[in-house]
C-alpha positions in Angstrom: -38.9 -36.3 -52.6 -37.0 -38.9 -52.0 -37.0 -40.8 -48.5 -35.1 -43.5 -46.3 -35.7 -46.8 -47.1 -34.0 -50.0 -45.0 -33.3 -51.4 -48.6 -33.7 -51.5 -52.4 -37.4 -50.9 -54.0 -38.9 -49.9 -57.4 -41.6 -47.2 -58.0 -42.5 -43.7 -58.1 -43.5 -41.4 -55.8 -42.3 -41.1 -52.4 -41.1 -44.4 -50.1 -40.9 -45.6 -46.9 -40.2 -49.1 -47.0 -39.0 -51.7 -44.9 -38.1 -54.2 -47.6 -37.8 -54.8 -51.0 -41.6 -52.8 -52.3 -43.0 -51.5 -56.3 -45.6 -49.6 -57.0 -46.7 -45.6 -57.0 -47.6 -43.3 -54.1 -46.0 -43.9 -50.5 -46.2 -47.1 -49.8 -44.9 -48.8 -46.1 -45.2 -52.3 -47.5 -43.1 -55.4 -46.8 -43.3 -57.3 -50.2 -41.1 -56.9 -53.4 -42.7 -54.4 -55.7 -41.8 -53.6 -59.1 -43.7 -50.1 -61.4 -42.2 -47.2 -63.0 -41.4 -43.9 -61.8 -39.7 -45.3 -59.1 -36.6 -43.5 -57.2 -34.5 -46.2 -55.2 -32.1 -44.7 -52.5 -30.3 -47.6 -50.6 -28.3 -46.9 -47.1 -25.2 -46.6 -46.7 -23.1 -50.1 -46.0 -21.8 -48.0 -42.2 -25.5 -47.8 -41.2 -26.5 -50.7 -42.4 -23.5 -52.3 -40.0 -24.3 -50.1 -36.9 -27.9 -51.5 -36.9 -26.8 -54.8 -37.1 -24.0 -54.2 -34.8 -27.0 -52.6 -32.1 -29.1 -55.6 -32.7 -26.5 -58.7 -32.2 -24.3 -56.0 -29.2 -25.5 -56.8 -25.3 -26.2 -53.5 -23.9 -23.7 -52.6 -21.3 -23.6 -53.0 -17.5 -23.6 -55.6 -15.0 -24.2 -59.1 -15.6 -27.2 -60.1 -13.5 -28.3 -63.6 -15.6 -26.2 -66.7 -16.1 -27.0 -70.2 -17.6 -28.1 -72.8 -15.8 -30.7 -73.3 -12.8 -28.9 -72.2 -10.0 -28.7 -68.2 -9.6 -25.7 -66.2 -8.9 -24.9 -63.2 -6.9 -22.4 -60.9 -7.6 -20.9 -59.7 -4.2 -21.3 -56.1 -2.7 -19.0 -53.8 -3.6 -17.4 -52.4 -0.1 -18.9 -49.1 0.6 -16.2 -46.6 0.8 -14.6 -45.2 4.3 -17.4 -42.1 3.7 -20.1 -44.1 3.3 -19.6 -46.1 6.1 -21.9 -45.7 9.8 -20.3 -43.1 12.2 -21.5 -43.1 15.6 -24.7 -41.7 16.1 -25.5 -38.6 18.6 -28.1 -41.5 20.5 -25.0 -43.2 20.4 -22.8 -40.9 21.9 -25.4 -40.5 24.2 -26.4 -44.0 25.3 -21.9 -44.4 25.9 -22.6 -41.1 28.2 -25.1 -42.4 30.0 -23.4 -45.6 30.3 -20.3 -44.3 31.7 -22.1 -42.4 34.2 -24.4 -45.4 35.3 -20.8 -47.0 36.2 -20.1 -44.0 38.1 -23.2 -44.0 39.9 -22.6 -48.1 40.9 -18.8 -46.8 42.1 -20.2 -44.2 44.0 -22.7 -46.7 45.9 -20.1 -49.3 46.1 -17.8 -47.1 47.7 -20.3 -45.9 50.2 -21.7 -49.3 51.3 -18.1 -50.6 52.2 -17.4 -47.2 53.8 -20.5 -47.7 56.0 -20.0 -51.7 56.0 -16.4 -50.6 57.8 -18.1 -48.7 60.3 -19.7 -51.4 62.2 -17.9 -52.6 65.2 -17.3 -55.8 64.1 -15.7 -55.4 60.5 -13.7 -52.7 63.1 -12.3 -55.7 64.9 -11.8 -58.3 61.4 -9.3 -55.0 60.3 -7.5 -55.3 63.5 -7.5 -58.9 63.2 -6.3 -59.4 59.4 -5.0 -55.1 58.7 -4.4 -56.6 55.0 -0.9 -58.0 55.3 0.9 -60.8 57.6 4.2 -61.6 58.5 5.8 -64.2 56.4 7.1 -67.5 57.5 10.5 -66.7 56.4 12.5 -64.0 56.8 13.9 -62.3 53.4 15.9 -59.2 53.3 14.2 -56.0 52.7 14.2 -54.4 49.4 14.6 -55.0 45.2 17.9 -56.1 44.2 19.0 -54.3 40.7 18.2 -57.4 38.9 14.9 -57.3 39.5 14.5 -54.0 38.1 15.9 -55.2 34.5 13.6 -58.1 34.9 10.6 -55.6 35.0 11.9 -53.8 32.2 12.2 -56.6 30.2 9.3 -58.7 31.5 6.9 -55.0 30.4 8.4 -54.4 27.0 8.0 -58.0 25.9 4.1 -57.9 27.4 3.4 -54.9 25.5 4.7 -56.2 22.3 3.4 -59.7 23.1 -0.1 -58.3 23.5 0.3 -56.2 20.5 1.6 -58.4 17.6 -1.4 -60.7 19.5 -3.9 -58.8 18.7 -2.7 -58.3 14.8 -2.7 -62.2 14.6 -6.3 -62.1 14.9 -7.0 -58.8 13.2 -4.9 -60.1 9.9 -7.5 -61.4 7.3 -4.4 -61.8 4.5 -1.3 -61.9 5.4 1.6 -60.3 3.4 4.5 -61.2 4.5 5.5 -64.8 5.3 8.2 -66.9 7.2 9.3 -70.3 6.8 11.9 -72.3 8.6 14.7 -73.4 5.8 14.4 -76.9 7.1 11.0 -77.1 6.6 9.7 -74.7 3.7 5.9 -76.1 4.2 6.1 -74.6 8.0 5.1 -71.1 6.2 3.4 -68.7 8.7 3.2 -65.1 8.5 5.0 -62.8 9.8 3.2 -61.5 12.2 3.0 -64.9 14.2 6.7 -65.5 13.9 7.2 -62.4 15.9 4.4 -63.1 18.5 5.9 -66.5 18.7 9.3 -65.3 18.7 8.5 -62.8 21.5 7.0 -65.5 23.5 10.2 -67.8 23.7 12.0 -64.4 24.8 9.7 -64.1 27.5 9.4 -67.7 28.6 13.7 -67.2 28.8 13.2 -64.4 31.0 10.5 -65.7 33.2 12.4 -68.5 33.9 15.9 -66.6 34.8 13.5 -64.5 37.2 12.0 -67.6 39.1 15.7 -69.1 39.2 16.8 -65.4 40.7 13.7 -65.0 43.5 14.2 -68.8 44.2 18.1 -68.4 44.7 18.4 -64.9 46.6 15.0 -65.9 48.7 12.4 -63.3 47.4 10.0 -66.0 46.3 8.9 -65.3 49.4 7.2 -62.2 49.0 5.1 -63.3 45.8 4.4 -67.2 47.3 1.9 -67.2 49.9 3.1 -68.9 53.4 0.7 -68.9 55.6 -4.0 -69.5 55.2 -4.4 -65.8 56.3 -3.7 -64.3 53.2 -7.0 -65.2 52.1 -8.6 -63.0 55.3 -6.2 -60.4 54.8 -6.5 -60.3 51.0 -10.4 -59.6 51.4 -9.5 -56.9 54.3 -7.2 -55.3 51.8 -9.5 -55.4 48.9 -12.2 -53.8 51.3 -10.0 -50.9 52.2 -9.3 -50.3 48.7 -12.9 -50.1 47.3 -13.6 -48.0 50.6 -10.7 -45.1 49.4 -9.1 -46.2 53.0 -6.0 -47.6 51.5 -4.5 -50.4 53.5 -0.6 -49.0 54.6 2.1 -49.6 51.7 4.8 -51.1 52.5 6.2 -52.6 49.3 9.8 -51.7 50.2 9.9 -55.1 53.3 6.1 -56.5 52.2 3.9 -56.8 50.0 0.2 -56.6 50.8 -1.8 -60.0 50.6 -4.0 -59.0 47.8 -0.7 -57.8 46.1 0.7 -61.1 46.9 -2.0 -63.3 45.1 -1.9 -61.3 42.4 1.2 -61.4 41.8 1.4 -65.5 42.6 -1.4 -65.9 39.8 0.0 -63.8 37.1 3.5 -65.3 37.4 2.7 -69.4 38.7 -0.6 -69.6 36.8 -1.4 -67.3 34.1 1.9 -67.0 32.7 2.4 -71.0 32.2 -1.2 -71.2 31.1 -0.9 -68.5 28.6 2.6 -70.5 27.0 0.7 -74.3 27.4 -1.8 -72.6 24.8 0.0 -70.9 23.2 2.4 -73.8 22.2 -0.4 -76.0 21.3 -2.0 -73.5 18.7 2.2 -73.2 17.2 3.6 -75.1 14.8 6.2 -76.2 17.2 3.5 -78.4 18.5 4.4 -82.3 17.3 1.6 -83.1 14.5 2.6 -87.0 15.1 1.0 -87.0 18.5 -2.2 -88.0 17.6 -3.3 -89.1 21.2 -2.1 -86.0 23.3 -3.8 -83.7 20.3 -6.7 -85.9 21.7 -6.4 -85.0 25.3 -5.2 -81.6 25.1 -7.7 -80.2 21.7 -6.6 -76.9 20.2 -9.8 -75.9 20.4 -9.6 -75.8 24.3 -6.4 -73.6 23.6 -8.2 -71.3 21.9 -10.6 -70.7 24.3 -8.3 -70.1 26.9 -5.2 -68.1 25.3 -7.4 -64.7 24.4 -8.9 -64.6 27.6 -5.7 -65.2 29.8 -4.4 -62.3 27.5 -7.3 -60.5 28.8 -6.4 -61.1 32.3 -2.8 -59.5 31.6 -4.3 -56.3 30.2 -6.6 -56.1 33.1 -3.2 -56.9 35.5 -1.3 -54.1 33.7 -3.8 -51.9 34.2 -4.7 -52.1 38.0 -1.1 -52.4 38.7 -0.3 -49.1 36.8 -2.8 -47.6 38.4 -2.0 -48.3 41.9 1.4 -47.3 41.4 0.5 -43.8 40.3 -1.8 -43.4 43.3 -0.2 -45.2 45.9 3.2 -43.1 46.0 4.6 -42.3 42.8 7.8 -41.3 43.0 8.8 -43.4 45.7 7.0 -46.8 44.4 9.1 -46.5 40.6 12.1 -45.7 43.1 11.6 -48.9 44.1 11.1 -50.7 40.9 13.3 -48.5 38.9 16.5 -47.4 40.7 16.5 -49.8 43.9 16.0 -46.7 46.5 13.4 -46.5 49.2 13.4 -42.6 48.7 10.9 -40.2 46.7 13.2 -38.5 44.2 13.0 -38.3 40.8 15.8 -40.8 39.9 13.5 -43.8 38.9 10.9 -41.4 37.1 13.5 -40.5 35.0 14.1 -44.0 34.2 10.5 -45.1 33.9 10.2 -42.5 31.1 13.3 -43.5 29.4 12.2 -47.5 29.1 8.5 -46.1 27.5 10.8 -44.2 25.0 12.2 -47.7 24.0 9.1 -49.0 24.2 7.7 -46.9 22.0 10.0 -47.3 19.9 9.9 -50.9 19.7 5.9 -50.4 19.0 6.4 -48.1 16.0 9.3 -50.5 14.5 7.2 -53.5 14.5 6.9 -53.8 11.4 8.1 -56.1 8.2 10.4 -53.7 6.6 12.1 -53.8 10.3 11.4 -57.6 11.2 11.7 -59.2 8.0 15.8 -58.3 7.7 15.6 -59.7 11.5 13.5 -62.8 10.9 15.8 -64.0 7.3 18.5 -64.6 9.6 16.4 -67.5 11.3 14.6 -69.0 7.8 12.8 -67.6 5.1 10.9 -64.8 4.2 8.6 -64.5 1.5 5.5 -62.3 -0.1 2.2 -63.6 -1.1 
């Protein structure tokens, strides 16, 4: 018979060799042999080449072993969107019973100012300080059209303001870039020159709207005048949490609490919110090594999310108490400059969240980047 060998040998008789072998019978040997009767069969030169090839070819996969002392890591391949954690029915449960813990503490609060009112002598501090006072100087009653625009305009920058804000932190890597064409090392993305670009549009109309109230007189209805809106903002506050809602009368006056709300969102929190927000631009002077000093950027980033915070918590009370203070009659008053309840200003509410909407949806670069080439340059990765 004649048999496999893994090259050439001399004998007789049947082979399995490794090497070069002689002699007769079967031999598994690893010296050169030489006798008669052998049969030599030799492998084919492919074979010969595909065992070489399997010997000298790394098997495949991952590389897990480098040179040198110090090991490396290959990083972890993102698990894919179904492999990632879903919320959990403890989960779901624990947000349940979370939410109705907060309604339990609403309920108690609710009943502890009820019953705190009852006693005769928070009875006579409402009759003392009813929530609102009469202010120093007489203003006419009333909101002037322009100060319905304002709102619009004043809302729809906030809400785009607070949205391209929160994709400036959310954006890991950019796209889409914008440089001034004075200045093509000023690249930021695109993202920010609209945030930033919304801000300088709102800082213009917040300033035309302090001109207007100082000018027609209405800062007096926003600017405190007199130490007992502190008393009356508490009485107001208590009548709220109690479900005893102090009387609206936003049409001549605004309650106190209304009033120092509205004083801190537009004298404090709006300039804070542009102080840090221009020193975290590049509009801020890099040259000014001494005021970078006093005023660090660090400080501005500790402040800017959080007063943005306090703008969505604003929005969101103020909405509210709209809707359940008089609906119809309160957008009247912001909205089509009528002391009536009709439908005229709902209308027109709707109609500016259609444009805001629409604003929302078309923020985006195939839309802004046409709008931002005509003030530099815009650019991809």
């Amino acid at each position: 018979m004649s048999a496999p060998v893994d090259g050439p040998s001399t004998g007789s008789g049947t082979q399995d060799v490794v090497g070069p072998s002689s002699g007769s019978g079967t031999q598994d040997v690893g010296e050169p042999s030489t006798g008669s009767g052998a049969e030599v069969t030799t492998l084919p030169a492919a074979r010969t080449s595909v065992l070489a090839a399997d010997i000298d070819t790394p098997l495949r996969g991952a590389r897990t072993v480098w040179n040198g002392s110090a090991p490396r890591h290959l990083p972890a391949a993102p698990a894919p969107a179904s492999a990632r954690r879903r919320p959990t029915w403890p989960q779901a449960i624990a947000v349940l019973m979370g939410a109705a813990a907060l309604g339990v503490l609403a309920g108690a609060a609710i009943a502890f100012v009820r019953t705190l009112l009852s006693f005769p002598f928070m009875q006579d501090f409402l009759a003392a300080f009813p929530g609102e006072y009469e202010p120093a100087i007489a203003v006419a009653p009333g909101f002037a059209p322009w100060v319905g625009w304002q709102h619009f305009f004043n809302v729809f920058l906030m809400v785009l303001i607070i949205r391209s804000g929160l994709r400036v932190r959310s954006e890991k890597r950019p796209t889409v870039f914008w440089s001034p064409r004075n200045n093509p090392k000023g690249k930021i993305s695109l993202t920010l020159w609209f945030h930033q670009a919304l801000d300088i549009l709102w800082l213009v109309n917040g300033v035309i709207f302090v001109v207007l109230l100082i000018v027609t007189g209405h800062w007096v209805r926003i600017v405190p005048t007199s130490w007992e809106v502190f008393p009356n903002a508490l009485s107001a506050a208590l009548q709220y949490v109690s479900f005893d809602w102090p009387h609206e009368n936003g049409w001549n006056n605004y309650n106190s609490l209304q009033q120092l709300a509205y004083f801190t969102t537009v004298f404090l929190a709006a300039p804070l919110a542009a102080i840090t927000g221009f020193r975290m631009s590049g509009m801020w002077p890099k040259r000014a090594e001494r005021l970078s000093k006093a005023y660090p950027v660090e400080w501005a980033r500790a402040l800017h999310f959080p007063v943005m915070l306090y703008f969505v918590a604003f929005i969101i009370a103020h909405v509210a108490l709209v809707m359940l203070t008089g609906f119809l009659r309160n957008l009247n008053h912001m909205y089509a400059s009528q002391d009536a309840v009709t439908w005229t200003g709902f209308w027109v509410f709707v109609a500016s969240l259609v444009v805001i909407a629409g604003a929302w949806f078309a923020a985006r670069p195939l839309v802004l980047a046409p709008i931002a080439k005509t003030m530099g340059t815009v650019s991809g990765r």
